[in-house]
PQR file with spaces between the fields and no chain letter, atoms N, CA, C, O and H, PARSE charges and radii, in Angstrom:
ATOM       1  N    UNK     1      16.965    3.265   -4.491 -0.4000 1.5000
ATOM       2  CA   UNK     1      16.372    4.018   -3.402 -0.0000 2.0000
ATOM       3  C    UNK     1      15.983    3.023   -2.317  0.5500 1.7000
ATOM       4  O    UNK     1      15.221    2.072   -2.489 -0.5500 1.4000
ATOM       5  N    UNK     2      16.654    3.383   -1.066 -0.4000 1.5000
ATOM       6  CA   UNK     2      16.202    2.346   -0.088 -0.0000 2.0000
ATOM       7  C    UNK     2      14.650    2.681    0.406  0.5500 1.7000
ATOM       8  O    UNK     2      13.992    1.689    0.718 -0.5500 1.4000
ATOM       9  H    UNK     2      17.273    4.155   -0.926  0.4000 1.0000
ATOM      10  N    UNK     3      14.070    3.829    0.497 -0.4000 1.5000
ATOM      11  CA   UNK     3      13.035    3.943    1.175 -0.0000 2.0000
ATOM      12  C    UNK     3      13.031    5.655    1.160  0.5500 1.7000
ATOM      13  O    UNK     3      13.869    6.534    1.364 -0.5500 1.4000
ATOM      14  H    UNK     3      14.605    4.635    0.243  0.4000 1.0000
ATOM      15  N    UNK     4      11.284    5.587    0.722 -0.4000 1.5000
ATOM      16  CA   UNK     4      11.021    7.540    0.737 -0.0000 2.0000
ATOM      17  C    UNK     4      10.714    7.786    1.840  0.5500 1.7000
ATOM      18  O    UNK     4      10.013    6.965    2.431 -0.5500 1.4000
ATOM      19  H    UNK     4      10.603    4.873    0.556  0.4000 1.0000
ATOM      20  N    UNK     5      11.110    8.945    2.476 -0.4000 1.5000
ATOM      21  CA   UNK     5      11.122    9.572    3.641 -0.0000 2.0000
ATOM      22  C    UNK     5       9.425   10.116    3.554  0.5500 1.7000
ATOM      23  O    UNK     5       8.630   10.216    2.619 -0.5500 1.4000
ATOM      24  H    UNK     5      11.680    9.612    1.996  0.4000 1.0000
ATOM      25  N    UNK     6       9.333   10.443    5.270 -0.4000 1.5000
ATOM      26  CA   UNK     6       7.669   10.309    4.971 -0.0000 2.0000
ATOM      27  C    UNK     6       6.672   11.769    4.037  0.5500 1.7000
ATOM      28  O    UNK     6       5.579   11.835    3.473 -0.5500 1.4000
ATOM      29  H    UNK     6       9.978   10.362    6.029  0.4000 1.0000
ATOM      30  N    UNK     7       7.973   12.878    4.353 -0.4000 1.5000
ATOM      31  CA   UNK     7       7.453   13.881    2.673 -0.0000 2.0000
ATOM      32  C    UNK     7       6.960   13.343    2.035  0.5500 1.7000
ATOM      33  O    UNK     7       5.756   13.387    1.786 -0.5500 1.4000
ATOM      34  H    UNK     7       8.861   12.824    4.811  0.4000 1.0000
ATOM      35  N    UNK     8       8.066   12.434    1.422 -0.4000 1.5000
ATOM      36  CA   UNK     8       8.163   12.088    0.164 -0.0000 2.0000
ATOM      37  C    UNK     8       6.734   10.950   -0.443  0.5500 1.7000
ATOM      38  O    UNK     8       6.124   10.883   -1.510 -0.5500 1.4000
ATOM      39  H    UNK     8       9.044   12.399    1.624  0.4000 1.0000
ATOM      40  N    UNK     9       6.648   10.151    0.930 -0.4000 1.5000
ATOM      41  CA   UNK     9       4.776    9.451    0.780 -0.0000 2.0000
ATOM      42  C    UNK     9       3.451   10.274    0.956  0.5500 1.7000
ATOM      43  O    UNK     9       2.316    9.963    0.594 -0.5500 1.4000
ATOM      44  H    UNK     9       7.143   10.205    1.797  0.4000 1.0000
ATOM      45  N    UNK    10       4.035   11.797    1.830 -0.4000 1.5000
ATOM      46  CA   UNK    10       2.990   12.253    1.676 -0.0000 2.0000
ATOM      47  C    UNK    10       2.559   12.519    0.091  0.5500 1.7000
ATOM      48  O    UNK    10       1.487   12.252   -0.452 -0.5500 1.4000
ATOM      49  H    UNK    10       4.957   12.049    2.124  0.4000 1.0000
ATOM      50  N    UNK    11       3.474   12.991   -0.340 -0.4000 1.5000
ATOM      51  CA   UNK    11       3.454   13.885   -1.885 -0.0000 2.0000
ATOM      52  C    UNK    11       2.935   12.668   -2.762  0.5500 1.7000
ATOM      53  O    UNK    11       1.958   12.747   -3.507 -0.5500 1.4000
ATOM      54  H    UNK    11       4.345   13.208    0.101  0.4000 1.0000
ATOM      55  N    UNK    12       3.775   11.440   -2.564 -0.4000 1.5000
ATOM      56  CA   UNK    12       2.943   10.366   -3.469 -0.0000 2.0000
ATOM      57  C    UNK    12       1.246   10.266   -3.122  0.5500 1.7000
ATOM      58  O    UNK    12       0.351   10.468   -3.942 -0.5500 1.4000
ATOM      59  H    UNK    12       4.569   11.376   -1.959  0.4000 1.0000
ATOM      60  N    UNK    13       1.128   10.016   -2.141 -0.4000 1.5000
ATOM      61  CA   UNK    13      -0.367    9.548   -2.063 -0.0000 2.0000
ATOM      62  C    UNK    13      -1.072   10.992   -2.485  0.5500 1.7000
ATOM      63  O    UNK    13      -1.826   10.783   -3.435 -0.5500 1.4000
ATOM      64  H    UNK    13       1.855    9.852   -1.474  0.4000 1.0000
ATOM      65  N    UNK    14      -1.073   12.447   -2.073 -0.4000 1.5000
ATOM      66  CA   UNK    14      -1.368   13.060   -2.846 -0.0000 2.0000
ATOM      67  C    UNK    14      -1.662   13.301   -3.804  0.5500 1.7000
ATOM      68  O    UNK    14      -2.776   13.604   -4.231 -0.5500 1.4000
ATOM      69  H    UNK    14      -0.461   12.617   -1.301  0.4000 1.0000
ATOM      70  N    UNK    15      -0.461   13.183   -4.431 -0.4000 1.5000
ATOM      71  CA   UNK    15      -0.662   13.218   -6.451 -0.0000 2.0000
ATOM      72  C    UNK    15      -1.596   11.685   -6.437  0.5500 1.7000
ATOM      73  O    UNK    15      -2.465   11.396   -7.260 -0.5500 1.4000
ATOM      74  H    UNK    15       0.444   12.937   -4.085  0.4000 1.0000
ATOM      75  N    UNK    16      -1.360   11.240   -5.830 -0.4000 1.5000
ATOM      76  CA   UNK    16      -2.938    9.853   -6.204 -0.0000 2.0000
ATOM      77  C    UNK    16      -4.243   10.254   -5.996  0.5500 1.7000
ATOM      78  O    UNK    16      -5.118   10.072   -6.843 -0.5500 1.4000
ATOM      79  H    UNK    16      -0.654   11.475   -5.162  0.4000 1.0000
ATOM      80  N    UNK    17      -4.447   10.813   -4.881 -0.4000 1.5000
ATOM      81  CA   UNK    17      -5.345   11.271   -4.782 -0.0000 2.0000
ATOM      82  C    UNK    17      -6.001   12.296   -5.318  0.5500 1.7000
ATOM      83  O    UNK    17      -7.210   12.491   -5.194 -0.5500 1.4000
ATOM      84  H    UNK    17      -3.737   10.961   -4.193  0.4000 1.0000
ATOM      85  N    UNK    18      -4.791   13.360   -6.267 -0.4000 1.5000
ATOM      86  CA   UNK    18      -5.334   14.454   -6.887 -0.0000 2.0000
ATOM      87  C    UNK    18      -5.118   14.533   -8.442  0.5500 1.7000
ATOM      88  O    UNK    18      -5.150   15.378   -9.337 -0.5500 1.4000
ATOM      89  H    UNK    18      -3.809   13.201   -6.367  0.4000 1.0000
ATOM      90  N    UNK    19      -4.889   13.234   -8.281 -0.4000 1.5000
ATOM      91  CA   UNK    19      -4.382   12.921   -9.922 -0.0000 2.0000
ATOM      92  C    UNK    19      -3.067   13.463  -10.765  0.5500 1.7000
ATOM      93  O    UNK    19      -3.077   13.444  -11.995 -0.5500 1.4000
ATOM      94  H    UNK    19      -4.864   12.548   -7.554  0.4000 1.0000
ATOM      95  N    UNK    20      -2.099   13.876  -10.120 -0.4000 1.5000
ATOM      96  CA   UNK    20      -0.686   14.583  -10.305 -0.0000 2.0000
ATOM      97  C    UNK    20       0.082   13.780  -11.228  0.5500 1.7000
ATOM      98  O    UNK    20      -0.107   12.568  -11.332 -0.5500 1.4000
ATOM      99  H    UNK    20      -2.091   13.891   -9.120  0.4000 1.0000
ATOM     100  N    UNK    21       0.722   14.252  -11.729 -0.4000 1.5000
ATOM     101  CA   UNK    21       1.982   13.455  -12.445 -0.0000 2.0000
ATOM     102  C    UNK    21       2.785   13.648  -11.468  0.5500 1.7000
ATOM     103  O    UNK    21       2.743   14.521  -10.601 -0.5500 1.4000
ATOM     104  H    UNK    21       0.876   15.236  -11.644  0.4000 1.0000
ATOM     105  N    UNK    22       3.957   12.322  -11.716 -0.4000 1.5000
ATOM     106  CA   UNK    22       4.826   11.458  -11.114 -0.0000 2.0000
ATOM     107  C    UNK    22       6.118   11.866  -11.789  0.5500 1.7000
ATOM     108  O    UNK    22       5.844   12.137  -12.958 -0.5500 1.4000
ATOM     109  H    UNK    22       3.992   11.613  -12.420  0.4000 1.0000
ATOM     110  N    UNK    23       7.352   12.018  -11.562 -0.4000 1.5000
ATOM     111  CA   UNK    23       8.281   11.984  -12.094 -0.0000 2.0000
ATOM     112  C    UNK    23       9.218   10.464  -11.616  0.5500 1.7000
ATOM     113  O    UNK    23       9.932   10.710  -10.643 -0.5500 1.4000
ATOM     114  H    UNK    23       7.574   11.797  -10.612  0.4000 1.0000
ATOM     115  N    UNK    24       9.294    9.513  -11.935 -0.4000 1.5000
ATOM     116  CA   UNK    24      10.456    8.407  -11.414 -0.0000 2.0000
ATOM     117  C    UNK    24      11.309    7.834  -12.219  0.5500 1.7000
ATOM     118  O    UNK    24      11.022    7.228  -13.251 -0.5500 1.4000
ATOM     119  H    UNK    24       8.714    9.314  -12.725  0.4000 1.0000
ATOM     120  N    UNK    25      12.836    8.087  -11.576 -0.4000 1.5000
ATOM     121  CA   UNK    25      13.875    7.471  -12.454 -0.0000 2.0000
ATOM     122  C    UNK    25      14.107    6.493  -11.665  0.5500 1.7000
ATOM     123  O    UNK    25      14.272    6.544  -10.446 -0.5500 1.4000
ATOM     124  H    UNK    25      13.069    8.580  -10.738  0.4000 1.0000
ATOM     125  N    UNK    26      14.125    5.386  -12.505 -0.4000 1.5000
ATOM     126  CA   UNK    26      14.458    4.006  -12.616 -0.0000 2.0000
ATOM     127  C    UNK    26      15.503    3.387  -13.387  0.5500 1.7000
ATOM     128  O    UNK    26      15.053    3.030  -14.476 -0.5500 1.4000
ATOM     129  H    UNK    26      13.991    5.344  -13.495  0.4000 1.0000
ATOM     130  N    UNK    27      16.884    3.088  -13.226 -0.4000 1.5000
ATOM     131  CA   UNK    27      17.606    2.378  -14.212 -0.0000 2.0000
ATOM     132  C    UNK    27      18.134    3.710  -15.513  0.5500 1.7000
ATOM     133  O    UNK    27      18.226    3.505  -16.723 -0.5500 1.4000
ATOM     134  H    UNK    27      17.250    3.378  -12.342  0.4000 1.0000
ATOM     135  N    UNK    28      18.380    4.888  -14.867 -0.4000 1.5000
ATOM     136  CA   UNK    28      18.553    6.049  -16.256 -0.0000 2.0000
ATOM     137  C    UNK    28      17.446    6.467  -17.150  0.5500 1.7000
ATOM     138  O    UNK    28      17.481    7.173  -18.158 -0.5500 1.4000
ATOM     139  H    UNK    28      18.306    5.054  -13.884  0.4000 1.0000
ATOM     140  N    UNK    29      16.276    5.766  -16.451 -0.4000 1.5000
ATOM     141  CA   UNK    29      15.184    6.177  -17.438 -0.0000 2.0000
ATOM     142  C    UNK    29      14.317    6.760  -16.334  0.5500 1.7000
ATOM     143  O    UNK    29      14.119    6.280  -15.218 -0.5500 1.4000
ATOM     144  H    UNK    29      16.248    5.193  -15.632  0.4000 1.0000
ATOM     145  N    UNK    30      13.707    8.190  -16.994 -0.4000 1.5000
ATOM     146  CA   UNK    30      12.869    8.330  -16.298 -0.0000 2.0000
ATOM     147  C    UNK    30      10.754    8.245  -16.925  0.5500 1.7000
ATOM     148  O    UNK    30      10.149    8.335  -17.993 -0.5500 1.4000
ATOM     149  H    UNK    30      13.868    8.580  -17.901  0.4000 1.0000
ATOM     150  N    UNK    31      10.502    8.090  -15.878 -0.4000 1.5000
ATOM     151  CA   UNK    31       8.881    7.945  -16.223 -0.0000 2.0000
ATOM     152  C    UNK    31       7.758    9.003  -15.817  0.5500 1.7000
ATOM     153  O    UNK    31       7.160    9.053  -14.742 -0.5500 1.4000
ATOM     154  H    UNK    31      10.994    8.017  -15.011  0.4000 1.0000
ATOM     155  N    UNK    32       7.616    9.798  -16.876 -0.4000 1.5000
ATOM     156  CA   UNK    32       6.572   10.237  -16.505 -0.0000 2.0000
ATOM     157  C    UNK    32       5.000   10.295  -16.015  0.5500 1.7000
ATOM     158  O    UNK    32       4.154   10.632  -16.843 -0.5500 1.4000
ATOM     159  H    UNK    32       8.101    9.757  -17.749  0.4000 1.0000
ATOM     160  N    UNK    33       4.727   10.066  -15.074 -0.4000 1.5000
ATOM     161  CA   UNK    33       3.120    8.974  -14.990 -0.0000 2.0000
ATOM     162  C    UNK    33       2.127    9.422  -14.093  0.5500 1.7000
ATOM     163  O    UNK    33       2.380   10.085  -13.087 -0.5500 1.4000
ATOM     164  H    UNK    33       5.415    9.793  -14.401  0.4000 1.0000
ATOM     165  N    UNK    34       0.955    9.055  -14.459 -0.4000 1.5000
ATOM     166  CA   UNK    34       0.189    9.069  -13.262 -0.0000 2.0000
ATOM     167  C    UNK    34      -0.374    8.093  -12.479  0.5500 1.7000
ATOM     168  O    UNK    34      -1.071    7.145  -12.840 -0.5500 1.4000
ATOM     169  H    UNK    34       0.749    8.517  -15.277  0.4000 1.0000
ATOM     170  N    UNK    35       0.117    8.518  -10.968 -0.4000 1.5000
ATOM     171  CA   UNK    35      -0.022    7.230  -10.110 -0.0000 2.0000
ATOM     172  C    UNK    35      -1.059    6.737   -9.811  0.5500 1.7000
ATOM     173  O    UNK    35      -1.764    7.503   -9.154 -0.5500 1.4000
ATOM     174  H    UNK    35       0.683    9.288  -10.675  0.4000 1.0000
ATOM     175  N    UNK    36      -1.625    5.449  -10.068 -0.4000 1.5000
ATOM     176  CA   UNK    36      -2.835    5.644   -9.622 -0.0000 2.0000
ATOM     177  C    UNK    36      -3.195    4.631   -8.220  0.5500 1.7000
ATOM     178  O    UNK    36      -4.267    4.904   -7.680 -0.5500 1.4000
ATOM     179  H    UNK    36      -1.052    4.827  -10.602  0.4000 1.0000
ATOM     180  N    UNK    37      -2.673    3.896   -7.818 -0.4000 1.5000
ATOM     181  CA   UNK    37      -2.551    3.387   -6.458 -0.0000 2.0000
ATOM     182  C    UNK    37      -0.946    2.532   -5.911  0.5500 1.7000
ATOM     183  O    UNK    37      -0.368    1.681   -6.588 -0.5500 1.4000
ATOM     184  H    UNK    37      -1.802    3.674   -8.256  0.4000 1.0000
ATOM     185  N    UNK    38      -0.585    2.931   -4.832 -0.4000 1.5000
ATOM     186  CA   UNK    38       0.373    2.192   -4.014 -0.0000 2.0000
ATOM     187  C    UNK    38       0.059    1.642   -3.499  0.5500 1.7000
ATOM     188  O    UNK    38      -0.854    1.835   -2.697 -0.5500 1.4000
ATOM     189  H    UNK    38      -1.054    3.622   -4.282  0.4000 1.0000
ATOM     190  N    UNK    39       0.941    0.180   -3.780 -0.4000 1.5000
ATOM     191  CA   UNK    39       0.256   -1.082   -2.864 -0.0000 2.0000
ATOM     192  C    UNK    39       1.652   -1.947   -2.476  0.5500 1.7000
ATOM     193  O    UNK    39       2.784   -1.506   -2.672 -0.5500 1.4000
ATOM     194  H    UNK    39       1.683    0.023   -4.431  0.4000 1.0000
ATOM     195  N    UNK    40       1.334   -3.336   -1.856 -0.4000 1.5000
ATOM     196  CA   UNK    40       2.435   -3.941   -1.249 -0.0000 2.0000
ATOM     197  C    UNK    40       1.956   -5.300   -1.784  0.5500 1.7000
ATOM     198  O    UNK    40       0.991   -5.981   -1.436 -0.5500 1.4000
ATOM     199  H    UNK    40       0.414   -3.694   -1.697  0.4000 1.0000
ATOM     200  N    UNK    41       3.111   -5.560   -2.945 -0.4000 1.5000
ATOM     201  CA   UNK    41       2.680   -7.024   -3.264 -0.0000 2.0000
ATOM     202  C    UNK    41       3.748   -8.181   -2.976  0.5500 1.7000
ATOM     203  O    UNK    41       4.308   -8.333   -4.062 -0.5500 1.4000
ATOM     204  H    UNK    41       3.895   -5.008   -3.228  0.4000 1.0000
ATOM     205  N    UNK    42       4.198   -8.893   -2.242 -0.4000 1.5000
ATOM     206  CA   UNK    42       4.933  -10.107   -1.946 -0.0000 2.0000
ATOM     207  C    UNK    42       5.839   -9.152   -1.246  0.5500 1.7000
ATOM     208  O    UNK    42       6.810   -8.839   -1.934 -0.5500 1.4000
ATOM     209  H    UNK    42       3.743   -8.770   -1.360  0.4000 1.0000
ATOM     210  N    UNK    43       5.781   -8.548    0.053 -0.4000 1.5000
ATOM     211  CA   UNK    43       7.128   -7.534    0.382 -0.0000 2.0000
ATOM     212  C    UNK    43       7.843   -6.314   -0.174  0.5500 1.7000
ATOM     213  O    UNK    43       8.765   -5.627    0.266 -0.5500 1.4000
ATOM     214  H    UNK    43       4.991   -8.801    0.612  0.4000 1.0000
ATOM     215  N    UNK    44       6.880   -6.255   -1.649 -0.4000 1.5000
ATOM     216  CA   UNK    44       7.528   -5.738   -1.697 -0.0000 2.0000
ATOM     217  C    UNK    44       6.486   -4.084   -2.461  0.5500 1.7000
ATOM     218  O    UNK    44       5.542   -4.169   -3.246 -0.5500 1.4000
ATOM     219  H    UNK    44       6.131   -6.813   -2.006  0.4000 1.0000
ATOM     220  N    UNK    45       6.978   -3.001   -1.990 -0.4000 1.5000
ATOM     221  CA   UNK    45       6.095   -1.931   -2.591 -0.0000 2.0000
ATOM     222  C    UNK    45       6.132   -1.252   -3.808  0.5500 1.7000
ATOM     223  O    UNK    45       7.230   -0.852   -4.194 -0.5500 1.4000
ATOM     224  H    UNK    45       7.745   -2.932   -1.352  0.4000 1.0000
ATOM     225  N    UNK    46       5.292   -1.079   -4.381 -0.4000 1.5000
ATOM     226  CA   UNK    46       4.968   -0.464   -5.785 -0.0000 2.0000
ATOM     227  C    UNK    46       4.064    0.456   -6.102  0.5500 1.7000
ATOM     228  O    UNK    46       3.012    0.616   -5.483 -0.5500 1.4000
ATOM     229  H    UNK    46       4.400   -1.404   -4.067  0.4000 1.0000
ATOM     230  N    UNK    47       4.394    1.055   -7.001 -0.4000 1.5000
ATOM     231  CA   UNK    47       3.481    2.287   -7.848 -0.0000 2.0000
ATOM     232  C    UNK    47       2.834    1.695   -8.912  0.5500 1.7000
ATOM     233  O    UNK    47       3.356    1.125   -9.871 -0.5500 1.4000
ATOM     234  H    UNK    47       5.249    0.925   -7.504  0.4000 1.0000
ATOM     235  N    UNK    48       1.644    1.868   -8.678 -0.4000 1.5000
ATOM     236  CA   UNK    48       0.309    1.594  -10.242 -0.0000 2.0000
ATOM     237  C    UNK    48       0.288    3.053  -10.555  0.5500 1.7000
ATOM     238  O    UNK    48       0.042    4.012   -9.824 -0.5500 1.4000
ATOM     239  H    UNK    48       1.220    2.331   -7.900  0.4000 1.0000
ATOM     240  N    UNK    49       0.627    2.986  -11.900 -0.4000 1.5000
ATOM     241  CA   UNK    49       0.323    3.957  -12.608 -0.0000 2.0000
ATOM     242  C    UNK    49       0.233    3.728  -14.040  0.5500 1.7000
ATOM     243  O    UNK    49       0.414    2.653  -14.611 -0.5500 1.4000
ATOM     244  H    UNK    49       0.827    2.207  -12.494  0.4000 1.0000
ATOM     245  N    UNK    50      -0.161    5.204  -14.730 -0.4000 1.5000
ATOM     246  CA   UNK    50      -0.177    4.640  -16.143 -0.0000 2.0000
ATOM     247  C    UNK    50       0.277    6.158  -16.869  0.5500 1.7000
ATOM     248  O    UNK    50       0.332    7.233  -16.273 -0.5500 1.4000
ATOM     249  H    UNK    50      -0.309    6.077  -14.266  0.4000 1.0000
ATOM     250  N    UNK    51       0.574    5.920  -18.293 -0.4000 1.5000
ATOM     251  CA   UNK    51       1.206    6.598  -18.989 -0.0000 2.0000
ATOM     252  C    UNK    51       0.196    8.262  -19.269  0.5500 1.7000
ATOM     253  O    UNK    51      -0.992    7.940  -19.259 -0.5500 1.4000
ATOM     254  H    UNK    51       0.529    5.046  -18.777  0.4000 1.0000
ATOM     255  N    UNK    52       0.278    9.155  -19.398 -0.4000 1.5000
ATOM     256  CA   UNK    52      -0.561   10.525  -19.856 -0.0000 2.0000
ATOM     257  C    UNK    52      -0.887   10.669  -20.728  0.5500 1.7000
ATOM     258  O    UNK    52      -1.895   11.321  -21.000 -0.5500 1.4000
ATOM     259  H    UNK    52       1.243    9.417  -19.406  0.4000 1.0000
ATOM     260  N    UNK    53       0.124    9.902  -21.810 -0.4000 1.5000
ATOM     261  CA   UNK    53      -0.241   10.088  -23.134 -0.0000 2.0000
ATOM     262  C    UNK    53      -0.753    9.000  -23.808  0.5500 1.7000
ATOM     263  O    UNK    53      -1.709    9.138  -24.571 -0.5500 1.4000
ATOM     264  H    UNK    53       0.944    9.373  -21.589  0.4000 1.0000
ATOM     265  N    UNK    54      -0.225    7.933  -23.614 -0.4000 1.5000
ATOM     266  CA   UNK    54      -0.656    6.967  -24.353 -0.0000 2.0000
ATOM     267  C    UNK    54      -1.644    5.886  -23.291  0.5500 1.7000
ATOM     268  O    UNK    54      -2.382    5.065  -23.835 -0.5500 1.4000
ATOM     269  H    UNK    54       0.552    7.821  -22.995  0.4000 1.0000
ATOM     270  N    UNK    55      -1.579    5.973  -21.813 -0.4000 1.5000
ATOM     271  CA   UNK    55      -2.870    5.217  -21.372 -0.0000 2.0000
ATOM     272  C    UNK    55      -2.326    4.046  -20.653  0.5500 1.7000
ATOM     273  O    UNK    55      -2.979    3.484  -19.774 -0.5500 1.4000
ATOM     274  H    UNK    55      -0.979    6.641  -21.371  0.4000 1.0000
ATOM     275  N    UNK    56      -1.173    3.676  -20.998 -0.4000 1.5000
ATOM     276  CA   UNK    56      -0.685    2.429  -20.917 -0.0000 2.0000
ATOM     277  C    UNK    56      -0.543    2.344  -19.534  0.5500 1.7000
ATOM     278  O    UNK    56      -0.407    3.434  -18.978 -0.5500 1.4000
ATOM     279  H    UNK    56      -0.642    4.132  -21.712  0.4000 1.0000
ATOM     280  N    UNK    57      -0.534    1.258  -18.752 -0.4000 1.5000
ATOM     281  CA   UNK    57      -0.342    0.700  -17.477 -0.0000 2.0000
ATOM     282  C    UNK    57       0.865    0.086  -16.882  0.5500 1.7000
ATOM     283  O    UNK    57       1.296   -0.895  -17.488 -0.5500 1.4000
ATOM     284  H    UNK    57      -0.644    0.372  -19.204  0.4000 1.0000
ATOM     285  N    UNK    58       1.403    0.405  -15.977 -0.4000 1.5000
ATOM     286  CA   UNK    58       2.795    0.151  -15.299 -0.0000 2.0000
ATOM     287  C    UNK    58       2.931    0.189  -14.278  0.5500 1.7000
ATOM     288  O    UNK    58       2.660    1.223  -13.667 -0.5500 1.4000
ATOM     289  H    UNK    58       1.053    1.201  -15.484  0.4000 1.0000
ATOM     290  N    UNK    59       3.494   -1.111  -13.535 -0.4000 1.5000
ATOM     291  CA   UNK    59       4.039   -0.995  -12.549 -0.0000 2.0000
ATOM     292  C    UNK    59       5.653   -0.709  -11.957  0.5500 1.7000
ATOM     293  O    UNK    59       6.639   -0.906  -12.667 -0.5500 1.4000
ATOM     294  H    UNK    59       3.715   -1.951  -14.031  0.4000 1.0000
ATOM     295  N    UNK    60       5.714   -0.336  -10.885 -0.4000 1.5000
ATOM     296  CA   UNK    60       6.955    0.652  -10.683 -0.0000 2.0000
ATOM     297  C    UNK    60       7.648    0.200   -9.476  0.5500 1.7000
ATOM     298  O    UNK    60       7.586    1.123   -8.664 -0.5500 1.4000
ATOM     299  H    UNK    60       4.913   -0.176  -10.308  0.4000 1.0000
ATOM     300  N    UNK    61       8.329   -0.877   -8.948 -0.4000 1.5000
ATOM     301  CA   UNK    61       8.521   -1.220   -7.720 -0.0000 2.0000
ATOM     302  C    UNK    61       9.549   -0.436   -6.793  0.5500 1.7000
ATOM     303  O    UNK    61      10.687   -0.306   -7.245 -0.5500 1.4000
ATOM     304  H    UNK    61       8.379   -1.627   -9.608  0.4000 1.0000
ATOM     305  N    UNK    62       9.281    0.067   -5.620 -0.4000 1.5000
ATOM     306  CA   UNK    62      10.311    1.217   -5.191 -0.0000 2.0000
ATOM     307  C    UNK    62      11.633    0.585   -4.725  0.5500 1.7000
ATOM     308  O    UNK    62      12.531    1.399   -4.944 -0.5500 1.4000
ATOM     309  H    UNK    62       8.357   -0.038   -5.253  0.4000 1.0000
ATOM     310  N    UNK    63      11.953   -0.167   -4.353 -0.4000 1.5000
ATOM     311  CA   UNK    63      13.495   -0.645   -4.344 -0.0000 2.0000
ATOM     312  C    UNK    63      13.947   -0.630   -5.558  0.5500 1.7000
ATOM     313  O    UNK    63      15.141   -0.591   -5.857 -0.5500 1.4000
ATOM     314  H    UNK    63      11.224   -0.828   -4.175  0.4000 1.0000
ATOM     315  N    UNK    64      12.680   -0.671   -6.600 -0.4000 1.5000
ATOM     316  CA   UNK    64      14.480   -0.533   -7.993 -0.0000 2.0000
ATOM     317  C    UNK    64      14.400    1.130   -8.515  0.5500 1.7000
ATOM     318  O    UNK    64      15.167    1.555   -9.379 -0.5500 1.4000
ATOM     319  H    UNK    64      11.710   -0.703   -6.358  0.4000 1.0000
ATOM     320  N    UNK    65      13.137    2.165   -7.715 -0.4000 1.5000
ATOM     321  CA   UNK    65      13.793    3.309   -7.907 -0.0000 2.0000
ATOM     322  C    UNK    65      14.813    4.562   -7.582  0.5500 1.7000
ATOM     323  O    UNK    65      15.150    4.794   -6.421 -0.5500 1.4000
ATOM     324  H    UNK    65      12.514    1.820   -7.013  0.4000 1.0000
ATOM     325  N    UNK    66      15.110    5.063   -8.285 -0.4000 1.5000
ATOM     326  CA   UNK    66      16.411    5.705   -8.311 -0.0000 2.0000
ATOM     327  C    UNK    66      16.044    6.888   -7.113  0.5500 1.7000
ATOM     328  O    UNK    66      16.606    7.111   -6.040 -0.5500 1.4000
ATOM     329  H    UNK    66      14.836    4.875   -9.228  0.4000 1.0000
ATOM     330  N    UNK    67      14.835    7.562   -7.774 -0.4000 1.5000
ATOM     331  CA   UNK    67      14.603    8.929   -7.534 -0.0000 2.0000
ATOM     332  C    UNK    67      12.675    9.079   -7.917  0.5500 1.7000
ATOM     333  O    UNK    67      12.092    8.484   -8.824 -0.5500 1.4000
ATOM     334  H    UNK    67      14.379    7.382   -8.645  0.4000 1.0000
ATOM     335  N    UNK    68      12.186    9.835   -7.126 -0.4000 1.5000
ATOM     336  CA   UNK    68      10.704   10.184   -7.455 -0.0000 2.0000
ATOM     337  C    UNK    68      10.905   11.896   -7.190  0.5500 1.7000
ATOM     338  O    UNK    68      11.640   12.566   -6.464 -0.5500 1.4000
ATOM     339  H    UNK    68      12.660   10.317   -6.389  0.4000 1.0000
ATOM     340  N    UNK    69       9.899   12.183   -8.132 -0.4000 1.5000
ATOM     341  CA   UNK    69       9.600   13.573   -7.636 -0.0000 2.0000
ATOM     342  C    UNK    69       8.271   14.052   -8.322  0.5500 1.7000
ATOM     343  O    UNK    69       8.167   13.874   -9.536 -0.5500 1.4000
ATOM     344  H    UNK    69       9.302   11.639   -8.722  0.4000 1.0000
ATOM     345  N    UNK    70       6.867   14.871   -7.365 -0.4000 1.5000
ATOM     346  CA   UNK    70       5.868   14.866   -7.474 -0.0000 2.0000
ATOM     347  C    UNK    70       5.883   16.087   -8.901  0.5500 1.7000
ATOM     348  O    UNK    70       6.830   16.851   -8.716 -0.5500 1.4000
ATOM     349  H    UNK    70       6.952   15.016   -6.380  0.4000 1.0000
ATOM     350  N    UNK    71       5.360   16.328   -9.788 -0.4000 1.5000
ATOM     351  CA   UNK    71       5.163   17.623  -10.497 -0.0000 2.0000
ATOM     352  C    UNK    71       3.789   18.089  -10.359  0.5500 1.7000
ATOM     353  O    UNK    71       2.677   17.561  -10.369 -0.5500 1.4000
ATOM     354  H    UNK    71       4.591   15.707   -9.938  0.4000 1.0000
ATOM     355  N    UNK    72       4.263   19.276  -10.225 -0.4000 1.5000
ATOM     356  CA   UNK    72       2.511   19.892   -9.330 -0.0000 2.0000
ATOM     357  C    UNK    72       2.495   21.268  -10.863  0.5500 1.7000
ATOM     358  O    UNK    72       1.577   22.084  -10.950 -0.5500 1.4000
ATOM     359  H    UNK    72       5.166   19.705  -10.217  0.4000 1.0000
């Protein structure tokens, strides 16, 4: 994914702000998550989030994703 159109940041920062799950495929895998802040580290931008079920913490950098989509 070269870059989300600005929908597509509205809906992210949203679900951050409202606590939403995340849908993002990355590499054939997709992740279900909740985002919990977008930030810009060395150029380059990413998703903090962490897992629903198990808690776990992940980062998500958007040039290596495929596809996002908010689940409301």
């Amino acid at each position: 994914m070269t870059q989300l159109s600005h929908k597509q940041y509205d809906a992210l920062e949203r679900a951050i702000t409202e606590g939403k799950r995340v849908a993002i495929w990355r590499r054939g895998t997709e992740y279900l998550v909740v985002p919990i802040r977008l930030r810009l580290t060395e150029g380059r931008e990413s998703v903090e989030a962490r897992n629903p079920t198990t808690g776990d913490h992940l980062v998500l950098h958007l040039d290596e994703v495929d596809a996002i989509e908010v689940v409301w």
